[in-house]
C-alpha positions, 0 to 999 in steps of 0.5 A, spaced: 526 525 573 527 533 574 534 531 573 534 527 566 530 532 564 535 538 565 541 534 562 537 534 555 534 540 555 542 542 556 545 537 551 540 540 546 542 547 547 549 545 545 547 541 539 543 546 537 548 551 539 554 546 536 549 547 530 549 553 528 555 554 530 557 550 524 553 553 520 556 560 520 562 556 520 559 555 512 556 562 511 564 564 512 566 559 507 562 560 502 564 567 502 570 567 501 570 561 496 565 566 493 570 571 493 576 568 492 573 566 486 571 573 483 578 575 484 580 568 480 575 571 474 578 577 474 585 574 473 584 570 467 579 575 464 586 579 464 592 575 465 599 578 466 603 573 462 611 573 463 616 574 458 619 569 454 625 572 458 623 571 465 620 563 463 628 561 460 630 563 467 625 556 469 626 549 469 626 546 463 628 539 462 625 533 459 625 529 465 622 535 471 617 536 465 615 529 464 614 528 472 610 534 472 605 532 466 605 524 470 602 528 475 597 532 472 593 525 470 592 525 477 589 531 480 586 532 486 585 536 492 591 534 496 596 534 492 593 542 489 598 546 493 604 542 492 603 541 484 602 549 483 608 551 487 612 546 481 608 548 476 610 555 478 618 553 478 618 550 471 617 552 463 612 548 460 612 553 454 614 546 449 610 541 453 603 545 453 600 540 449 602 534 452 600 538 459 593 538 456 593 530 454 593 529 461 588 534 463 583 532 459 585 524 460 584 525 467 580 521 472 576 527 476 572 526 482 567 532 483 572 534 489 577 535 485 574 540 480 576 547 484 584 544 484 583 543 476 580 549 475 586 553 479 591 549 477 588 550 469 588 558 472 595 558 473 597 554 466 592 559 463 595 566 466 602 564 463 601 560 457 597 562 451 595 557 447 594 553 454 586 554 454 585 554 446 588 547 447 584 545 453 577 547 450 579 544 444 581 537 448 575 537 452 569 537 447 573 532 443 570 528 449 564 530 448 565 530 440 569 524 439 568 524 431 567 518 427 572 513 429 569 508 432 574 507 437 570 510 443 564 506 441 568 501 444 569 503 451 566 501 457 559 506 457 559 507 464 567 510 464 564 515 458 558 517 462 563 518 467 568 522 464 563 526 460 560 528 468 567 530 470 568 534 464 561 538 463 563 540 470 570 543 469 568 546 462 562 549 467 568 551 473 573 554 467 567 558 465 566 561 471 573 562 473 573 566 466 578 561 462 572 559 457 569 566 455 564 563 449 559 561 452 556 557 446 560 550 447 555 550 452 549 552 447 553 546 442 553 541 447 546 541 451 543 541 443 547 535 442 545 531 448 537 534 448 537 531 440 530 527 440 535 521 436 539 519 442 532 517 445 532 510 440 538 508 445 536 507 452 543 507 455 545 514 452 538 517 454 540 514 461 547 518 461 544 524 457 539 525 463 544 525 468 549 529 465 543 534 463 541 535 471 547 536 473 548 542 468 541 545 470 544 544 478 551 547 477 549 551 471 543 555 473 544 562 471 544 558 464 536 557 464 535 564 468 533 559 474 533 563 480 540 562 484 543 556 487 544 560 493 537 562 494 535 555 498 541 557 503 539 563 504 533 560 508 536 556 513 541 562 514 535 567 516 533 561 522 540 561 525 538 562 533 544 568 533 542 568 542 547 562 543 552 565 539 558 569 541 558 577 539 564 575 534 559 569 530 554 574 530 557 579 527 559 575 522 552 572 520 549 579 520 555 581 515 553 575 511 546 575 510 547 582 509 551 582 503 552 575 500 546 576 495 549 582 492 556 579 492 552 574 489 549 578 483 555 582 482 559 575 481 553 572 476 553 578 473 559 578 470 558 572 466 555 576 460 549 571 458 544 574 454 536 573 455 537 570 448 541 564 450 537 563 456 531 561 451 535 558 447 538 553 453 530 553 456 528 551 450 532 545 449 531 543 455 523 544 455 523 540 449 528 534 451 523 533 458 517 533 455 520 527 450 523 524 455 516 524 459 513 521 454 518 516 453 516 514 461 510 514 460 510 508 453 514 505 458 510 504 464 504 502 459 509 496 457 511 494 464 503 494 466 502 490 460 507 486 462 505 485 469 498 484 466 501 478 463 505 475 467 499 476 472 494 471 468 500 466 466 502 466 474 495 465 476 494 460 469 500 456 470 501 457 478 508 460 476 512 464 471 519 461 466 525 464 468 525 468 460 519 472 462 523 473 470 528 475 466 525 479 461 521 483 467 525 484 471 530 487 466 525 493 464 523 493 471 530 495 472 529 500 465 523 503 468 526 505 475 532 508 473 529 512 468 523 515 473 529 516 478 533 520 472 527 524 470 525 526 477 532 528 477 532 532 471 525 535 474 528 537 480 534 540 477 529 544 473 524 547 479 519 542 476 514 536 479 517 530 477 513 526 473 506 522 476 504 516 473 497 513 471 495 507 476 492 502 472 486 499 475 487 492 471 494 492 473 491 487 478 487 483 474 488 476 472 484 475 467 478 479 463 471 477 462 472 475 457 478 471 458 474 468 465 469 466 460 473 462 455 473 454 453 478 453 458 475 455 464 470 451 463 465 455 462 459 457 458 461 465 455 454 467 455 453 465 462 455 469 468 455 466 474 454 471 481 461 470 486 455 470 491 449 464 492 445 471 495 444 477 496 445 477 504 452 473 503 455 478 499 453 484 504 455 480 509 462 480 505 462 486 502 458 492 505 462 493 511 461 499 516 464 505 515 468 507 521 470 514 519 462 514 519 461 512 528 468 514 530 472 520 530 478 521 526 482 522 531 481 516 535 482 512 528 490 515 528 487 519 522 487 526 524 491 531 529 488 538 531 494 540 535 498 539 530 495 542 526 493 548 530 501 549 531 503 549 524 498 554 523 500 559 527 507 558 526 504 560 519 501 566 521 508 568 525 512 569 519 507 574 516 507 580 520 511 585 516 519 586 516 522 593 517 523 597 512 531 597 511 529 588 511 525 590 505 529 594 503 535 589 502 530 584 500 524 587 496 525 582 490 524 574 494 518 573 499 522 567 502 528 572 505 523 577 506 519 571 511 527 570 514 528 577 515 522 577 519 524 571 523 530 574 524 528 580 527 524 577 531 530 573 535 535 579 535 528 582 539 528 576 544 536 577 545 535 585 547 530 583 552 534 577 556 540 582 556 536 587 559 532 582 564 539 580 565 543 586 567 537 588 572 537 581 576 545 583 576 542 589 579 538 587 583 543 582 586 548 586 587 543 590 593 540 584 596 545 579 597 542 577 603 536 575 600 539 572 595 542 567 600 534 566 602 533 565 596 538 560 594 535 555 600 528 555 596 528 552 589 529 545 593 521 547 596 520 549 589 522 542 585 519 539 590 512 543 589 514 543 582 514 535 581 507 534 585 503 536 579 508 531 575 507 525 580 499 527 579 498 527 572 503 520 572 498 517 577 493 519 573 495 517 567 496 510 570 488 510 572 488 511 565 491 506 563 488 501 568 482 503 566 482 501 559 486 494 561 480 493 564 474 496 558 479 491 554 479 486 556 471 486 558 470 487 551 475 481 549 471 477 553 464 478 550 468 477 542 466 470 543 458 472 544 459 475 538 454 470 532 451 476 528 453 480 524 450 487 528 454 484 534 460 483 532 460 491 527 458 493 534 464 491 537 468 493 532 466 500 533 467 500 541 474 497 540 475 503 535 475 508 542 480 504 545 485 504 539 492 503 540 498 499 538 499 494 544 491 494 544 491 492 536 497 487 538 492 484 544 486 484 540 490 480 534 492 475 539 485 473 542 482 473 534 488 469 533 487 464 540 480 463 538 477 456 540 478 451 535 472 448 535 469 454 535 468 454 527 462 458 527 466 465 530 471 465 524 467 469 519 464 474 524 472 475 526 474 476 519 468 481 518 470 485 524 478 484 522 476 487 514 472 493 517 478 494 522 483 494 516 480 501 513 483 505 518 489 499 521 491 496 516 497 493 521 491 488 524 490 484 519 498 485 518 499 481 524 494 476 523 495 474 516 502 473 519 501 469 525 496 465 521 501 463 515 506 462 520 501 457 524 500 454 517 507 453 515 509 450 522 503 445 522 504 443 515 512 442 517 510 438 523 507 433 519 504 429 525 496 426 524 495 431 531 491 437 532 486 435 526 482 441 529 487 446 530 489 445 522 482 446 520 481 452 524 488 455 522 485 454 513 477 456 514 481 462 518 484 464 512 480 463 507 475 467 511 480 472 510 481 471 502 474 471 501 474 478 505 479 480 499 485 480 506 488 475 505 491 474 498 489 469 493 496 468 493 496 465 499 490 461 499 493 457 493 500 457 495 497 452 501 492 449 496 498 447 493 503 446 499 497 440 500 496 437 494 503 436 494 503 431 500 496 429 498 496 424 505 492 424 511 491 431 515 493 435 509 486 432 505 481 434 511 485 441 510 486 442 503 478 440 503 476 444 508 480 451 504 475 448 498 469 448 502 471 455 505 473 459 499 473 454 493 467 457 490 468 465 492 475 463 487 473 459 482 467 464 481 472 471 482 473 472 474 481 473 476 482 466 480 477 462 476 482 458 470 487 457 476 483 454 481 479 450 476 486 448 474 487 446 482 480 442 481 482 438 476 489 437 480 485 434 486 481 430 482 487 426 479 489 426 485 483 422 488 483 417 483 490 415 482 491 414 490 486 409 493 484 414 499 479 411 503 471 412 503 471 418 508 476 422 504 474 420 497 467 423 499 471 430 503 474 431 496 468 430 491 464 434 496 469 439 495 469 438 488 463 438 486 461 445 491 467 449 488 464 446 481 457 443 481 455 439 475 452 442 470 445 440 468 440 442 465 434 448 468 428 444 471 422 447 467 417 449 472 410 446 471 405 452 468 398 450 472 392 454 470 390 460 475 384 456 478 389 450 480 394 456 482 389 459 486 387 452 489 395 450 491 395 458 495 389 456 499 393 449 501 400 450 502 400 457 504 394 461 506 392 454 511 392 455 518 388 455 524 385 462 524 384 463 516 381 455 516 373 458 515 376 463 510 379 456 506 373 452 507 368 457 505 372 459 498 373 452 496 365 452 497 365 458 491 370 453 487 366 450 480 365 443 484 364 440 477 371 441 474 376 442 480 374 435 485 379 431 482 384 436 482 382 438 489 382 430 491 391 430 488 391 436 492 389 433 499 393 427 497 399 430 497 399 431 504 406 431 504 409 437 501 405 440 506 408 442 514 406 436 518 402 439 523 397 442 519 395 434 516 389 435 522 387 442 518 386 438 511 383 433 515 378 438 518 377 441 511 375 434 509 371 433 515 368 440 513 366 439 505 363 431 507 357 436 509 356 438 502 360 434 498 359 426 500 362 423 494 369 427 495 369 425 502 369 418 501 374 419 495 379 422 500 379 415 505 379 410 498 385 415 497 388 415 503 387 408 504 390 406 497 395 409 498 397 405 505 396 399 502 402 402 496 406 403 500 407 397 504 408 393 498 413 398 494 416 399 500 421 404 498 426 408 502 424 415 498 416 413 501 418 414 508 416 421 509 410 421 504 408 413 507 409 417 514 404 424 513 398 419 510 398 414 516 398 421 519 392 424 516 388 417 517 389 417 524 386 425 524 380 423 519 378 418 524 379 424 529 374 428 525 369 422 526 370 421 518 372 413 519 370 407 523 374 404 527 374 399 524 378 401 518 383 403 523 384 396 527 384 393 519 389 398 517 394 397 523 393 388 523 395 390 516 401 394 517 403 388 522 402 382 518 404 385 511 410 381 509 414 386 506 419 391 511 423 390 518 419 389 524 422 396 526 418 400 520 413 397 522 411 399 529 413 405 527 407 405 522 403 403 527 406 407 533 403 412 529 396 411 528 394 407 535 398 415 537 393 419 533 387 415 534 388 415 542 388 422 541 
């Protein structure tokens, strides 16, 4: 492992070595295009033309000349050389302005640009109407006139060639061939004209042309020097590894370039004025150009607003919205990345857009309320049934809250704490002969700093160097001992490695192990406090392969285990806060299921479809899963409406049908989905199982409207009398009931007291002996009440035998009851008893079965 090690360490010493070699490599280039440049301007700024006497000595025919003006309409790099050493040996004193036609016609690439400007050198040193001619050829493409003949071009070919011509208008300035610098001033004020905005083609093209004069005209805007950024880079070459020969060269450049630099600027001659004048433009057109973006992207929110609610309406959009998005889609992408550009080119932050928090939305309140939702206006209906139902869903546990940040993958401190130091290094202060140089910019002066640093570490590895050659030299018998010694050492060295590697395996051991005991407690996990509990503890033993391993278990959970998906869903809602790729794979794995059981087509694994669709309408109504995806399965159903697919469809319904037809941005989609179903079951003759599934999930996602039950208003005395029965009665408050129905105004509550003992019923079953102890106790004072309650309950018996309506079980159940605990009390004879069960016997109405029932009761009570 040692071994390897060295090998990289040794490979990324020469990769940073190669690097930097390279580097300097650059810095000697630029210096010489830099100077070879200066020298160039010098020439053209004061041309030495020869006589006429000296060109007649040249070449002038027809046909020499021809062949080189063929060649101009071609210029590149390759071919530079060979065509200014013909250039040189001909006379092209009658052929100038065909010369000029072909440079100007020219299809230039950015890397042609330096051969153009050297061979438009050469013509311009012999020639003088050349650059004239030339300038006057180039802006033509810029200021076509009025004829409409350039209209009718390829728009991408004119963007082209206006981009290669403002380039070498910008290099013939530089070189000194173009020395009034106000073309420049006309050409920006034509391209920043605010009316050019009304065409979004010519905005796109002025945008780009307008950032790359702002990259390769810097000097233009008094933005700092283009060189400035290289700079940097330069400071933080790595000059230990580099010969003595490479080091020199650096030091000379990093020293002197930006004086070269400013001398060859300098030399340009623009004013301050022109300067604000070009800013100013600039400034204008970008603030424009920003507002534009910014009316832009309102359209395009509002369109995706739209198609928002006709995909949700509709379940799908036409091909002329698809179209016309994706054309302004396209519109607004090209014209963001053009405004950045300009932006960066402009040393500006790129512009930021709005996030439109109804950009997701569907449908407002308004249009979720409207006729064709079926809905009334007024009326709004809560997404959940109750308040405990909407916490469960949506008052999750704050991770950040129980788990520190770092073991949520949020926040690194030794990260943090190195860059902080690597913050204060290049804060010390430089030399003064540094500060000297480079007193006018903070960032060459942090460079500078950084570079002393490193030729500081050079001059002490070379003295510690010559000390061990010293030292060498003396002892070189000790040196021999010590050669045998570094096998010992790598040995002692590579025990500590063994150790930690161990170590860390334990580690890993260990948490496989707390994994998958937590694992196994998942299923136990049937509360909402458990399963957050859980979810915390598995937080302190995040990481990928575990997230993966976890996704798979909440994926394998048991299909007959339906109750565990809403607390697996809950506890991968809170986990998405911090780990957004868990739900990620989950929804994958599930959509992928769904996919493939939806394809098989078998009437196999009907539980296996059930639980793969509640799981993922858990989900949705957690907001993991998109609405999307849940009518996308809806749909994939509806279409083949047989078999297991309406068990599937009904289950989805019955899980998060009525959260989506309650969400106001999914509420005129799934009512369409509703009324689909619905058509559906009353054109297919589907059996009575599934014709019941369906209504079931009808009628749960939309239940009938009805008019509200208007409660009964009670007088508080009968309030207080309905308290004292069916909510304050029990075994240890029976004496309080009994004494505060003897403070009652006998005379007008005894026969609404007499309803109230009859309605045994809608009472708890086990508490009849309490009523009929109250009846017991109230016989004491009130004899005529006591033989009214066993007429009551008697007639009742006898009413209900000859009704004998399925809906009187209960009540029928609850009076046989309380006779049986009224002759408990010794309130009756049993004699009324043995009359009432040969009664329930030989009435002639009910089975035999109902009727031991009834008597199975009474002779259970009264043996008691």
């Amino acid at each position: 492992m040692d071994h390897h090690e060295d090998e990289y360490r040794v490979a990324g010493e020469h990769r940073d070595k190669q690097g930097d070699e390279e580097a300097a490599a650059r810095l000697e280039e630029i210096k010489k295009s830099i100077e070879a440049k200066m020298v160039l301007r010098q020439s053209n700024l004061n041309p030495e033309r020869p006589d006429s006497g000296f060109l007649r000595t040249l070449d002038s025919s027809i046909k020499r000349n021809t062949a080189i003006i063929k060649k101009l309409k071609q210029i590149n790099e390759e071919q530079r050389e060979g065509l200014m050493d013909e250039l040189k040996s001909i006379n092209l004193s009658k052929f100038v302005s065909e010369a000029v036609t072909a440079i100007s016609d020219a299809k230039l690439r950015s890397s042609d640009i330096q051969a153009a400007a050297q061979i438009c050198s050469l013509l311009h040193q012999r020639y003088k109407d050349f650059s004239p001619s030339l300038i006057q050829g180039l802006l033509k493409v810029f200021f076509p006139g009025k004829s409409g003949d350039d209209m009718d071009a390829d728009r991408n070919l004119r963007a082209m060639k206006k981009r290669s011509t403002l380039k070498l208008l910008l290099e013939l300035y530089f070189v000194g061939i173009i020395e009034d610098n106000s073309i420049f001033i006309n050409i920006i004020k034509d391209l920043t004209s605010v009316e050019h905005l009304k065409d979004r083609d010519t905005t796109q093209t002025n945008l780009t042309l307008l950032a790359s004069f702002a990259r390769q005209g810097r000097i233009f805007l008094g933005l700092p020097l283009s060189g400035q950024e290289i700079y940097e880079e330069w400071y933080y070459i790595d000059i230990s590894n580099l010969s003595v020969a490479v080091v020199e060269i650096v030091i000379c450049l990093v020293t002197y370039m930006p004086d070269i630099l400013q001398q060859f600027y300098k030399g340009l001659n623009i004013s301050a004025d022109q300067k604000k004048v070009f800013r100013k433009a600039f400034n204008t057109y970008y603030d424009a150009v920003q507002e534009l973006l910014q009316s832009e992207h309102t359209s395009l929110r509002q369109m995706e607003h739209e198609n928002a609610k006709i995909l949700n309406a509709k379940g799908e959009l036409s091909e002329e919205n698809i179209s016309l998005y994706e054309k302004l889609r396209k519109s607004y992408d090209q014209l963001y990345r053009n405004v950045s550009s300009l932006a960066e080119a402009l040393d500006m932050q790129p512009p930021v857009m709005p996030e439109d928090v109804h950009t997701t939305r569907v449908a407002s309140g308004e249009d979720a309320s409207s006729p064709a939702s079926g809905k009334d206006p007024s009326v709004l209906e809560a997404v959940w049934d109750d308040e405990d139902t909407r916490a469960f869903y949506e008052c999750l546990p704050d991770l950040r809250a129980f788990v520190p940040a770092v073991l949520l993958g949020e926040a690194e401190p030794k990260v943090n704490e190195q860059s902080a130091k690597t913050q204060e290094l290049p804060t010390e202060p430089a030399t003064e002969s540094e500060q000297g140089q480079l007193a006018t910019q903070d960032t060459a002066e942090i460079s500078a700093d950084s570079g002393s640093l490193q030729e500081g570490k050079t001059i002490e590895k070379g003295k510690d160097k010559e000390e061990k050659d010293k030292e060498k030299a003396k002892d070189p018998d000790k040196e021999k001992g010590k050669e045998k010694d570094p096998d010992k050492e790598k040995g002692k060295e590579r025990d500590p490695d063994r150790k930690g590697e161990t170590e860390k395996e334990k580690l890993k051991g260990l948490e496989g192990t707390n994994l998958d005991a937590l694992l196994q407690r998942l299923p136990g996990c049937v509360s909402r406090d458990l399963i957050d509990q859980l979810t915390v503890e598995f937080c302190y033993l995040n990481s990928k392969s575990n997230r993966k391993r976890l996704v798979r278990a909440l994926f394998n959970v048991p299909r007959t285990s339906l109750e565990l998906l809403p607390y697996y869903s809950r506890m991968v809602a809170t986990l998405s806060t911090c780990m957004k790729d868990v739900s990620t794979m989950l929804l994958q794995l599930l959509e992928e299921e769904f996919n493939f059981l939806i394809n098989k087509k078998d009437q196999m694994n009907i539980e296996t479809k059930i639980r793969n669709i509640r799981f993922i309408g858990e989900l949705c109504k957690f907001k993991i899963a998109p609405a999307g995806l849940v009518f996308s399965c809806l749909k994939a159903c509806l279409d083949d409406f047989t078999h297991h697919n309406i068990d599937v469809a009904c289950n989805l319904l019955e899980t998060c049908g009525r959260f989506l037809y309650r969400s106001p941005e999914t509420t005129v989609r799934m009512a369409n989905m509703l009324e689909i179903l619905m058509r559906l079951k009353n054109v297919k003759n589907l059996d009575p199982r599934h014709a019941t599934l369906v209504e079931n999930a009808y009628y749960l996602c939309k239940p009938p409207e009805r008019s509200a039950r208007v409660s009964k208003v009670r007088p508080p005395l009968h309030q207080y009398i309905r308290k004292l029965l069916f909510s304050d009665l029990d075994k240890s408050s029976i004496e309080h009931v009994l004494r505060q129905l003897r403070k009652l105004p006998w005379s007008d509550c005894e026969s609404y007291l007499l309803k109230c003992f009859m309605k045994v019923h809608k009472g708890k079953y086990g508490q009849i002996h309490l009523i009929a102890s109250l009846t017991a106790g109230l016989s004491r004072y009130h004899d005529e009440f006591a033989v009214a309650v066993v007429d009551e309950v008697l007639e009742e018996i006898r009413l209900g035998l000859e009704l004998n309506e399925y809906g009187m079980q209960q009540r029928r159940i609850a009076h046989m009851r309380f006779l049986g605990e009224l002759y408990n009390y010794e309130h009756v004879d049993s004699s009324v008893v043995f009359d009432t069960l040969y009664l329930v016997l030989v009435f002639g109405h009910g089975t035999p079965e109902v009727r031991i029932i009834y008597f199975y009761i009474l002779v259970q009570i009264t043996w008691q």
